[in-house]
VEXPAVO-342925 format. One record per residue (C-alpha): residue number from 1; residue in three letters; x, z, y. Coordinates in steps of 0.001 Angstrom, whole numbers, always signed. Each point is the difference from the previous one (the first is absolute). Layout:
! VEXPAVO-342925
+-----+------+---------+---------+---------+
| pos | code |      px |      pz |      py |
+-----+------+---------+---------+---------+
| NUM |  ALA |       X |       Z |       Y |
...
+-----+------+---------+---------+---------+
***
This chain:
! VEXPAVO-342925
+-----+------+---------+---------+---------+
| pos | code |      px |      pz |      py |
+-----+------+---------+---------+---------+
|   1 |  UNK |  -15235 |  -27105 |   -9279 |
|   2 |  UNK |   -1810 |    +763 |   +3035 |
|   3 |  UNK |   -1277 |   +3285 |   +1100 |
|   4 |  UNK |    -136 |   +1023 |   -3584 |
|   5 |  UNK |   -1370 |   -2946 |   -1332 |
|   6 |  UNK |    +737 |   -3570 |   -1846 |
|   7 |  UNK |    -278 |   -2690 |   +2630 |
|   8 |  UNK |   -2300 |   -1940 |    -208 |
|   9 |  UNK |   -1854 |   -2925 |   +2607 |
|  10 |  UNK |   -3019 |    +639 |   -2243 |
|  11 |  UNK |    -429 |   +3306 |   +1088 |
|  12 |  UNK |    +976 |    -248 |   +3443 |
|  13 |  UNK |   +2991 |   +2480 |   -1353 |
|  14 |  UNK |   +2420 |   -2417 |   +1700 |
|  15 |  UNK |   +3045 |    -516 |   +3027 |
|  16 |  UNK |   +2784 |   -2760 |     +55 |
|  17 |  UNK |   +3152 |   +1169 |   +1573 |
|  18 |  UNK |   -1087 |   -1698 |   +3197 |
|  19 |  UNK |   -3601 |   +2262 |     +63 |
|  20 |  UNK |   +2800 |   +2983 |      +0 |
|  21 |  UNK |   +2211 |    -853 |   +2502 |
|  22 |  UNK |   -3327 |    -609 |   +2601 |
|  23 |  UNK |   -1716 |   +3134 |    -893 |
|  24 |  UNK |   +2480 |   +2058 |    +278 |
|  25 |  UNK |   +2427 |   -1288 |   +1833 |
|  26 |  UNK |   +3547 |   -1110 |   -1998 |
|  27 |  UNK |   +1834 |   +3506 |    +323 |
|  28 |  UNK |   -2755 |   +2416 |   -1725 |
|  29 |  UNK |   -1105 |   -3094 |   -2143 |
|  30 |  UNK |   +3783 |    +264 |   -1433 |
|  31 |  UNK |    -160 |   +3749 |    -233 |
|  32 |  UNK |   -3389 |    -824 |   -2204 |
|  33 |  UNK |   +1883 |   -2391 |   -1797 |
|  34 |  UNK |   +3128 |   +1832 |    -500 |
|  35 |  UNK |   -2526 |   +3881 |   -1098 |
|  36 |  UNK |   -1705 |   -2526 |   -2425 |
|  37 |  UNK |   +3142 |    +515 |   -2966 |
|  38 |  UNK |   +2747 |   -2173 |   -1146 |
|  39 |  UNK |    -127 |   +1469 |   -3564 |
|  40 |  UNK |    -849 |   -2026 |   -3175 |
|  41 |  UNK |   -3709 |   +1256 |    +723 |
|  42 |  UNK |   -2253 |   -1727 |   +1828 |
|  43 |  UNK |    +102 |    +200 |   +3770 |
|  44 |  UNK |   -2306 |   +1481 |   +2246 |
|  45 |  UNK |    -829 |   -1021 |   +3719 |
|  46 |  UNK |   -1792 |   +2914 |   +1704 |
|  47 |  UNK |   -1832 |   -1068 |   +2904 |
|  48 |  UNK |    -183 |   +3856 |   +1250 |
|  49 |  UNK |   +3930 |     +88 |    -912 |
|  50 |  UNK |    +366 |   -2861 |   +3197 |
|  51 |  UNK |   -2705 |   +1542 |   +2098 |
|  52 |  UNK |   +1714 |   +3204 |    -449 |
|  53 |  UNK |   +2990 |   -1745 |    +674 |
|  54 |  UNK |   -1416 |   -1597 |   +3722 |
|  55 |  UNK |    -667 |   +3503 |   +1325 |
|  56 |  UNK |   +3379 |   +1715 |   -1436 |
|  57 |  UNK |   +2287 |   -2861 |   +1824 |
|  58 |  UNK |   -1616 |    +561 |   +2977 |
|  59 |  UNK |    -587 |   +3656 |    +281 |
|  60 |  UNK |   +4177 |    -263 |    -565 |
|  61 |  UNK |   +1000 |   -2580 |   +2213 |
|  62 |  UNK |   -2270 |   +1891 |   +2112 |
|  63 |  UNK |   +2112 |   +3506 |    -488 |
|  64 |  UNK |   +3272 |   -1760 |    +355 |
|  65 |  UNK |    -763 |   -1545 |   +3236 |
|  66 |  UNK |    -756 |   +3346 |   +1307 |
|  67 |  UNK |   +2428 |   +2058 |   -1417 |
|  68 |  UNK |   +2791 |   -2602 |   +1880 |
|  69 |  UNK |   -1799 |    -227 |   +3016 |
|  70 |  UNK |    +206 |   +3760 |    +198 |
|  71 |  UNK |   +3073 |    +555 |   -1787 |
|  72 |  UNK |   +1899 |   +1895 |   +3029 |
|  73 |  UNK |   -2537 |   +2857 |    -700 |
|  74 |  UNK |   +1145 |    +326 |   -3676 |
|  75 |  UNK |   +2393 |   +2682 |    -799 |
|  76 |  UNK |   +4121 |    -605 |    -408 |
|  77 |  UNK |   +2422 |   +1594 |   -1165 |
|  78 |  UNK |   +1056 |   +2087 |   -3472 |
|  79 |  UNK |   -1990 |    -862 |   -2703 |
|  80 |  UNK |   -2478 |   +3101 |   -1078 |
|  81 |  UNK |    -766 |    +274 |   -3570 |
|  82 |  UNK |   -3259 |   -2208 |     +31 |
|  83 |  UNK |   +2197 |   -2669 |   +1577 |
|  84 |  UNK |   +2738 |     -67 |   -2894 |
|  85 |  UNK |   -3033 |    +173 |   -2818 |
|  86 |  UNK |   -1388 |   -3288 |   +1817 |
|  87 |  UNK |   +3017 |   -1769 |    +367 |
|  88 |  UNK |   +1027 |    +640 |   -3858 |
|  89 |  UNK |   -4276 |    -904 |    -691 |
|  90 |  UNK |   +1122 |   -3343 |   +2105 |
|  91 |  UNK |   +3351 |   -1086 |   -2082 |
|  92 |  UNK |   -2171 |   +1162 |   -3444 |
|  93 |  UNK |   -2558 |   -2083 |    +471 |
|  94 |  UNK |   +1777 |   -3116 |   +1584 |
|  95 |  UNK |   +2319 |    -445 |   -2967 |
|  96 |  UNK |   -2950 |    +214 |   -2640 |
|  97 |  UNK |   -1630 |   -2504 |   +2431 |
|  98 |  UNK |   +3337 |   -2533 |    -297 |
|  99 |  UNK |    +280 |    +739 |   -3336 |
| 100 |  UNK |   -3510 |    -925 |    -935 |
| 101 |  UNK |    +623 |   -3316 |   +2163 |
| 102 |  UNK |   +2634 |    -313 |   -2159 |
| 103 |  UNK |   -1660 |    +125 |   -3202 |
| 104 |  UNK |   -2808 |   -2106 |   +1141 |
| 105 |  UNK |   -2523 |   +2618 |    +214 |
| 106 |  UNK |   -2048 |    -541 |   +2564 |
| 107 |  UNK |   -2770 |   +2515 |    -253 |
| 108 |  UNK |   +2304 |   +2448 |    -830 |
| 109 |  UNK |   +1759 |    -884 |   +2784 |
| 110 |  UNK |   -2926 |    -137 |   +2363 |
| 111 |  UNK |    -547 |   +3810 |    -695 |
| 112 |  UNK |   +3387 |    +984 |   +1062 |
| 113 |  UNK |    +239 |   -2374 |   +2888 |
| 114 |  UNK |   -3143 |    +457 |   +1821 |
| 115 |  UNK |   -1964 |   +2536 |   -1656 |
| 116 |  UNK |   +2470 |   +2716 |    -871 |
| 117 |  UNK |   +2316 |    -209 |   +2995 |
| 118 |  UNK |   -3389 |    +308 |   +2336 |
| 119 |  UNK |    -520 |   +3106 |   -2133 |
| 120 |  UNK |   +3134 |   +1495 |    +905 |
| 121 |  UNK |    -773 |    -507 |   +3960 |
| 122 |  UNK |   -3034 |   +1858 |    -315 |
| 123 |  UNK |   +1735 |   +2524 |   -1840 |
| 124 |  UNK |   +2227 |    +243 |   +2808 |
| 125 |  UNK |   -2254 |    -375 |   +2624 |
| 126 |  UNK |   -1760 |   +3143 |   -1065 |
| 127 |  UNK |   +3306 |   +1757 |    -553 |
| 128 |  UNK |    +912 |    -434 |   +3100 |
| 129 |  UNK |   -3037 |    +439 |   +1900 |
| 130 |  UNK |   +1203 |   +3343 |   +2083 |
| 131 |  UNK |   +3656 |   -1719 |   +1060 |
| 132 |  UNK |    -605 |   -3411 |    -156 |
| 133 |  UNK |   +1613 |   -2867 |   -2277 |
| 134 |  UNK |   +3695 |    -489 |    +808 |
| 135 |  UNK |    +718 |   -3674 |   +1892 |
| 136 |  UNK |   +2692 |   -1222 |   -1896 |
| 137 |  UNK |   -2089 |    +295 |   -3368 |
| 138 |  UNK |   -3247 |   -1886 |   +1264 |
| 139 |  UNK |   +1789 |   -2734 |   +1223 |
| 140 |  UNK |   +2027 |    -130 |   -3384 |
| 141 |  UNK |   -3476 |    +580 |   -1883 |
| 142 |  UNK |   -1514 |   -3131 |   +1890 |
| 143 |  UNK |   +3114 |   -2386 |    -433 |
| 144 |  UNK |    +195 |    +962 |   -3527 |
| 145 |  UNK |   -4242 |    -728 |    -494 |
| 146 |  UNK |    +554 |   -3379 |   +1728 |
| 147 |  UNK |   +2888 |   -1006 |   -2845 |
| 148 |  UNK |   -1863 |   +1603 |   -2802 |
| 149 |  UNK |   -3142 |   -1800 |    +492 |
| 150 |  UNK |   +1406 |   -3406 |   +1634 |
| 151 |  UNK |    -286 |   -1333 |   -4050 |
| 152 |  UNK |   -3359 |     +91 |    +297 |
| 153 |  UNK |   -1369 |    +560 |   +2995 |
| 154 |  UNK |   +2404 |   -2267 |   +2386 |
| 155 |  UNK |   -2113 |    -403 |   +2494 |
| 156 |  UNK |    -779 |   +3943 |    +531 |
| 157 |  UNK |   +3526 |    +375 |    -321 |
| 158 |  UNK |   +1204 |   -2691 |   +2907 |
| 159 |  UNK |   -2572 |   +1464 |   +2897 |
| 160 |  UNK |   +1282 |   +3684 |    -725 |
| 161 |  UNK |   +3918 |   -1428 |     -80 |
| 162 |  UNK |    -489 |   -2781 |   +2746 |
| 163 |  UNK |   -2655 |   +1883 |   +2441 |
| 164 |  UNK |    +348 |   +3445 |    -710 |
| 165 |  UNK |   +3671 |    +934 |    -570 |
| 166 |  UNK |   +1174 |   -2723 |   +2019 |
| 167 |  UNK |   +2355 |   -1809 |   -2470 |
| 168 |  UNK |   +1684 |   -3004 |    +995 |
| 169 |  UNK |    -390 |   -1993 |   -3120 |
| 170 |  UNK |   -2513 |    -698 |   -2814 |
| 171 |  UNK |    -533 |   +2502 |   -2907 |
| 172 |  UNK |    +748 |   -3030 |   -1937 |
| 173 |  UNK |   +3681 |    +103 |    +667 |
| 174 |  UNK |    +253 |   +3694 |    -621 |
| 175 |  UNK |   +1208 |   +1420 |   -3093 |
| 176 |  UNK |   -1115 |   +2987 |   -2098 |
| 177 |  UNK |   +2230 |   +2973 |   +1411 |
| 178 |  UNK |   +2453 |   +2030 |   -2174 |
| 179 |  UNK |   -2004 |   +3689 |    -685 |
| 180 |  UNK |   +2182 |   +2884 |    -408 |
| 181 |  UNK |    +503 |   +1633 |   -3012 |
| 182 |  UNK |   -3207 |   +2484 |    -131 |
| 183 |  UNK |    +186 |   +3874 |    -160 |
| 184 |  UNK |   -1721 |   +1671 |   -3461 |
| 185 |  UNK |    -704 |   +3337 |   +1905 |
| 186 |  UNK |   -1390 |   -1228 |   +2495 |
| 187 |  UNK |   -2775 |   -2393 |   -2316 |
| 188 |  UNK |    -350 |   +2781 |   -2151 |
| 189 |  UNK |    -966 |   +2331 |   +3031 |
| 190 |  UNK |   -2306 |   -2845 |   +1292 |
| 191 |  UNK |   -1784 |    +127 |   -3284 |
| 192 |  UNK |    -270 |   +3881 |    +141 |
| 193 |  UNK |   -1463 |    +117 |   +3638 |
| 194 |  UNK |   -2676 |   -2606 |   -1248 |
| 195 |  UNK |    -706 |   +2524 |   -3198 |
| 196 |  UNK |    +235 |   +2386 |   +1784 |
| 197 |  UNK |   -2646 |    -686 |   +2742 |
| 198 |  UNK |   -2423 |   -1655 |   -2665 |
| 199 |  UNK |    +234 |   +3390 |   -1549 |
| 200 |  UNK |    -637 |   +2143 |   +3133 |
| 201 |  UNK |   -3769 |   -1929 |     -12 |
| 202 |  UNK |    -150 |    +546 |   -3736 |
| 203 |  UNK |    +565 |   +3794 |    +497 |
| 204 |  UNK |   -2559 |    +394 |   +2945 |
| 205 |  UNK |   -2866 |   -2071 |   -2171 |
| 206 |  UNK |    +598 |   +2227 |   -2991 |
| 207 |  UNK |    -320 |   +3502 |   +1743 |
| 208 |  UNK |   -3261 |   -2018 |   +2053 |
| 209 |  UNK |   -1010 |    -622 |   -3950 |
| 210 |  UNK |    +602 |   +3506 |   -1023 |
| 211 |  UNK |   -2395 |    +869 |   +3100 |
| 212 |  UNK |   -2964 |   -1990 |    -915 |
| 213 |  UNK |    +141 |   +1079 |   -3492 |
| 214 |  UNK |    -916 |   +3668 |   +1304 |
| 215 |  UNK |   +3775 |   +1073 |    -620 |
| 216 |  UNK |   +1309 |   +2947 |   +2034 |
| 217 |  UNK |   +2100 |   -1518 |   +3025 |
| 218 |  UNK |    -396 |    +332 |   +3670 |
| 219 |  UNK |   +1593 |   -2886 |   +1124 |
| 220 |  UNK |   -2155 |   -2066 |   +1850 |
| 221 |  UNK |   +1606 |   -3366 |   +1133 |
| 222 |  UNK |   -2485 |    -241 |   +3475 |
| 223 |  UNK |   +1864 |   +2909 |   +1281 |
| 224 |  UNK |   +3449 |    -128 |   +1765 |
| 225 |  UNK |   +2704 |    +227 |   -3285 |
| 226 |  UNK |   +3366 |     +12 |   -1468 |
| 227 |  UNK |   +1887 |    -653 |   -2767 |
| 228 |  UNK |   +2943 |   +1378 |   -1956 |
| 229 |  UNK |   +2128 |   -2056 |   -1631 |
| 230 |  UNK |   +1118 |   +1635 |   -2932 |
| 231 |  UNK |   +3771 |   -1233 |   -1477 |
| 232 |  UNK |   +2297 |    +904 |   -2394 |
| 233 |  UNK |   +3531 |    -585 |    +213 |
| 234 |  UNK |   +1022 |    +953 |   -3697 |
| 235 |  UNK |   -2056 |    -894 |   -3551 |
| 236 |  UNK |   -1149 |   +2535 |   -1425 |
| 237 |  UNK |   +3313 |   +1379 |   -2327 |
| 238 |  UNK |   -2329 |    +137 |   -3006 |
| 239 |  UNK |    +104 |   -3873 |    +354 |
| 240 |  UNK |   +3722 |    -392 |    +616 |
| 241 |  UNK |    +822 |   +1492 |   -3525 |
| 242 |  UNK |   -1963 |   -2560 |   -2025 |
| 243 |  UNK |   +1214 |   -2940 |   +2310 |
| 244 |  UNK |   +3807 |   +1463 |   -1393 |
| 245 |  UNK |   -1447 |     -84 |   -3476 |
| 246 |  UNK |   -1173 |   -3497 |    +215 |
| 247 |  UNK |   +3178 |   -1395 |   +2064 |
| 248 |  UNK |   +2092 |   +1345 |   -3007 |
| 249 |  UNK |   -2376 |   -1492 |   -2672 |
| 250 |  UNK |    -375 |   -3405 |   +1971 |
| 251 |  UNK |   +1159 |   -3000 |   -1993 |
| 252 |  UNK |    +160 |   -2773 |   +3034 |
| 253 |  UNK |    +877 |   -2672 |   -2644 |
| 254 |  UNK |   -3377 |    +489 |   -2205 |
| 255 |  UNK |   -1555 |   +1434 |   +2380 |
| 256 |  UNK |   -1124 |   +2635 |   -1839 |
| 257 |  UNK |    +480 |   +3825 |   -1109 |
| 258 |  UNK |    -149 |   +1522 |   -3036 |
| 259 |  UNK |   -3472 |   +1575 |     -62 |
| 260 |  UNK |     +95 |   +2229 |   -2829 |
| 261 |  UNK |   +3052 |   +1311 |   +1403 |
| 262 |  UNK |    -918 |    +246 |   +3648 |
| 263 |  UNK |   -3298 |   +1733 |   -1124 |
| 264 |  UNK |   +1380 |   +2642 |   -1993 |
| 265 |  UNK |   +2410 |    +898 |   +3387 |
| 266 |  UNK |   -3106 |     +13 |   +2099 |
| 267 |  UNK |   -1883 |   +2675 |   -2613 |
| 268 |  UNK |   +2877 |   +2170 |    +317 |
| 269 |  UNK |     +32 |     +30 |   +3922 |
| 270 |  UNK |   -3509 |   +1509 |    -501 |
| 271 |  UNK |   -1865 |   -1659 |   +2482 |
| 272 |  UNK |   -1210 |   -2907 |   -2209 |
| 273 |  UNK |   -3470 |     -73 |   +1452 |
| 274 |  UNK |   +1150 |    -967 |   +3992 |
| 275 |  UNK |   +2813 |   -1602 |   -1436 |
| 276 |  UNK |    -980 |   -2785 |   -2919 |
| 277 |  UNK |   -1954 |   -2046 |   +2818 |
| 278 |  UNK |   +2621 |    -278 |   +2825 |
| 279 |  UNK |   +2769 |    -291 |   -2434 |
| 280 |  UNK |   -2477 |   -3628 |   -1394 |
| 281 |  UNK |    -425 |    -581 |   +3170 |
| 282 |  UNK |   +3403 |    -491 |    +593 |
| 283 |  UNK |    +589 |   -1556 |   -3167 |
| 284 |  UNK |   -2735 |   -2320 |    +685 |
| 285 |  UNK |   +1825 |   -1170 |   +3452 |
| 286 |  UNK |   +3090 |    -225 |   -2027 |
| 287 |  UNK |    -879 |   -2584 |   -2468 |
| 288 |  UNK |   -2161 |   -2209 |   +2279 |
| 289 |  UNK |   +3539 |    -233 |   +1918 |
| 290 |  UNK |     +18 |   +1706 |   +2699 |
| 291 |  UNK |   +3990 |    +936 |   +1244 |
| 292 |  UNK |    +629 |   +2935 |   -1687 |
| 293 |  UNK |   +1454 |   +1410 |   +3931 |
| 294 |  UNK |   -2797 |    -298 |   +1246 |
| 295 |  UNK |   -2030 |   +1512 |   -2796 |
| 296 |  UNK |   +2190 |   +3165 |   -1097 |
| 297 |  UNK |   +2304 |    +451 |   +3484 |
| 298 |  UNK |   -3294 |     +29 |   +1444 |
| 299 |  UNK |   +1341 |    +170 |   +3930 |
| 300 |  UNK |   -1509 |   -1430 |   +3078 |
| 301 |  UNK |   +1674 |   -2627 |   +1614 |
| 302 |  UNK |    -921 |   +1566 |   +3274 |
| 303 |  UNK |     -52 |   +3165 |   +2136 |
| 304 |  UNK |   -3859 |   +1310 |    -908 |
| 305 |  UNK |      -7 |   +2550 |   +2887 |
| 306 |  UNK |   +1090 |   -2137 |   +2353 |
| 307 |  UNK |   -2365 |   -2759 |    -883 |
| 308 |  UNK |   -2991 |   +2755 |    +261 |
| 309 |  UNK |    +921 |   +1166 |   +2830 |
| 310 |  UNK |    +381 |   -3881 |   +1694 |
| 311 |  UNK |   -3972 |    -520 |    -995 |
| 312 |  UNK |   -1273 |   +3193 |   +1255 |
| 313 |  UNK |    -990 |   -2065 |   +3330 |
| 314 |  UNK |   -1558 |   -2862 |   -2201 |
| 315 |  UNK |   -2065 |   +2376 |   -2234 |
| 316 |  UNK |   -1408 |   +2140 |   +3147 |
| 317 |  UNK |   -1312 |   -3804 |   +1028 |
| 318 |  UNK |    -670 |   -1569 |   -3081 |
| 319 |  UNK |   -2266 |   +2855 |   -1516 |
| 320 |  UNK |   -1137 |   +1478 |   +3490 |
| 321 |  UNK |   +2178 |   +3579 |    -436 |
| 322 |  UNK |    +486 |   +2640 |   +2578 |
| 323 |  UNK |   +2854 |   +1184 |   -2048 |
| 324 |  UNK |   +2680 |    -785 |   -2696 |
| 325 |  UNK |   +1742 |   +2766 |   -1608 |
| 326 |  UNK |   +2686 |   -1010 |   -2677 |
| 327 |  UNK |   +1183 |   +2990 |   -2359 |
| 328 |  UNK |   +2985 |    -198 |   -2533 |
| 329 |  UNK |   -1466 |   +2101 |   -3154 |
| 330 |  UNK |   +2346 |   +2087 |   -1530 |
| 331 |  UNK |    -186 |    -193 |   -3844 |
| 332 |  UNK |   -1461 |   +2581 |   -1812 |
| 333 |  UNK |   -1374 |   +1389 |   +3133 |
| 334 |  UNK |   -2909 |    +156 |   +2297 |
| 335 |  UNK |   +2341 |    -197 |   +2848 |
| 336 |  UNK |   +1308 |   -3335 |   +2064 |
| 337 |  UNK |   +1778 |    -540 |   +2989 |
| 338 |  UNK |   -1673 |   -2397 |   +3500 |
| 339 |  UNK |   +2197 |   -2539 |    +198 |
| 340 |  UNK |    -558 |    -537 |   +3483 |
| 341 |  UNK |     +13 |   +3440 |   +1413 |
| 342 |  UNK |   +2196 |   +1778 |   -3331 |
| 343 |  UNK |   -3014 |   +2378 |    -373 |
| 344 |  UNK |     -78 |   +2041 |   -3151 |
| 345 |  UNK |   -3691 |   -1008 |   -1308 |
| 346 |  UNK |   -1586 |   +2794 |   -2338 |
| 347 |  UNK |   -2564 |    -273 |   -2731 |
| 348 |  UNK |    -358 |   -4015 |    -153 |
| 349 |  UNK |   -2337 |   -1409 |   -2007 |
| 350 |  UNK |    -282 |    -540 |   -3772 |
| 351 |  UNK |    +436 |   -3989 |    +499 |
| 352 |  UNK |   +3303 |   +1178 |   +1718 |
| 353 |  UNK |   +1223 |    +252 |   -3675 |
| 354 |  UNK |   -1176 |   -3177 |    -805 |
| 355 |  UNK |   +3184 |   -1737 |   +2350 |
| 356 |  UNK |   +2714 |   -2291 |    -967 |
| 357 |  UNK |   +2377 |   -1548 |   +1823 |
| 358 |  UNK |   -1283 |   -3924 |    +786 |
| 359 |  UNK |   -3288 |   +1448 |    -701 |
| 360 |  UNK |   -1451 |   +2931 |   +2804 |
| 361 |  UNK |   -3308 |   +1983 |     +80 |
| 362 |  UNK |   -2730 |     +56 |   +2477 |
| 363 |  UNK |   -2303 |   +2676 |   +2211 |
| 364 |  UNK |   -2752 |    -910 |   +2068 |
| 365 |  UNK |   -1103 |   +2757 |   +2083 |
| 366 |  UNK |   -2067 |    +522 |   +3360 |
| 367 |  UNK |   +2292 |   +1420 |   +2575 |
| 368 |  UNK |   -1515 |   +3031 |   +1828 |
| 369 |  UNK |    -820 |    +334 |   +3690 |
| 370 |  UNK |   +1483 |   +2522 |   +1936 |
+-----+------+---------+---------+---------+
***
């Protein structure tokens, strides 16, 4: 198919290999080719998918002749946290990518090559906008791009490695290198930052919401503002007691409880109201088999505080804040402690109660001249 369509000479709705390769050029007419699907379906050739393609390998090649020509200016030393989070993003993504080679999958290995591995550079790009990237991982990120995306875009691949990094041979006689093992926490804390941030904007929209329906709230997002970043370190205890129920009751073999049993423990616990819908909603994870460690252990792979604290610079960019408070809610309380300044914080807010950990609350609210 082509751009959507049957091909066909009748209706014009028609390009031989050849037609590609000349319109395109051959690299992004391959990335077209290899995007279009190499399932049992019928396959696709997008001509936006290689146009795309033409401005993405250049824009790059573009970026990675900079960022060696000015490399001396990028920073050294001990890795930060952004640093490690890339790296581990890096080895992630370049072993799906092999593996995908592996298997044959070419679009599939397309996304992680080019598409998902350029995501991670912005990501880091942004995250390390106030102390710049570190010089040994942009040189690794571009060496590793060049043998990612040498399968299908070789030519691409042999200016960056030839002209750019100054290799002395062709890509064509290097190998695919051996990627160290990768680190859970750290993945798992890259997927948290990315929730995390998406859910900063989705906080800020909602109270903007609550404002143009008429709703009482001051906040007004033209005016200088701040944000507090509302975590909990604990679940709520309530929680923990039915997570003990259904650990006990668990049958990992079936995989599943005894209901009528399991209900009549919940009715005497008296809280059967709150309690029927998380308890199915764990029951519900359970059977569609998800671990059962990660569903009733229920801890984080990472340090939460630390990671909020890492993004405070990020979030004062990304969502144009004068301030970022962070506050550790105690349970059962109104009260929390600053993180960054170990503040006690009085009467917080009633989405304060709201907190899990994995799973924080947010405040928008103008900050106030002095």
């Amino acid at each position: 198919m082509l751009n959507g369509e049957k091909m066909s000479k009748s209706t014009g709705n028609f390009m031989t290999l050849q037609d590609v390769a000349r319109k395109f050029g051959a690299d992004a007419a391959r990335i077209g080719l290899a995007d279009a699907g190499d399932t049992n379906g019928d396959s696709n050739f997008e001509e936006d998918v290689a146009n795309q393609a033409i401005l993405r390998l250049h824009t790059l090649r573009e970026w990675c002749e900079d960022a060696v020509k000015n490399k001396s200016e990028l920073r050294t030393g001990e890795w930060n946290f952004f640093d490690k989070v890339f790296n581990n993003e890096m080895n992630v993504i370049a072993k799906e990518a092999i593996q995908q080679y592996s298997d044959t999958s070419y679009k599939l290995a397309l996304k992680a090559a080019f598409y998902d591995f350029n995501n991670a550079l912005s990501f880091y790009r942004e995250s390390s906008a106030s102390v710049k990237m570190h010089h040994d991982l942009v040189l690794r990120y571009i060496e590793l791009q060049c043998l990612l995306i040498a399968v299908i875009a070789p030519h691409w691949a042999e200016s960056v490695w030839i002209e750019i990094l100054g290799k002395p041979t062709s890509i064509q006689q290097a190998t695919f290198p051996e990627i160290p093992e990768t680190d859970a926490a750290l993945t798992a804390a890259r997927k948290y930052i990315s929730v995390t941030a998406s859910n900063v904007n989705s906080a800020e929209s909602l109270q903007l919401k609550k404002k143009a329906k008429g709703k009482e709230t001051s906040f007004d997002p033209k005016k200088p503002k701040k944000l507090t970043i509302l975590m909990s370190e604990k679940f709520p205890q309530w929680q923990q007691a039915y997570i003990d129920l259904l650990k006990e009751m668990w049958n990992p073999e079936t995989k599943s409880v005894d209901d009528k049993a399991l209900n009549g423990k919940i009715a005497k616990m008296g809280e059967m109201k709150k309690a029927m819908p998380f308890v199915q909603g764990l029951k519900r994870r359970l059977q569609l088999g998800e671990p059962a460690s990660a569903v009733l252990e229920r801890k984080l792979a990472f340090d939460e505080k630390a990671v909020l604290v890492d993004m405070i610079d990020g979030l004062k960019r990304s969502a144009n804040l004068v301030e970022v408070k962070i506050i550790a809610v105690e349970e059962g309380s109104k009260k929390g402690k600053d993180l960054v300044t170990g503040a006690v914080e009085e009467s917080l807010p009633p989405n304060a109660e709201g907190a899990v950990p994995g799973a924080p609350n947010f405040l928008f609210a103008n900050v106030e001249s002095s």
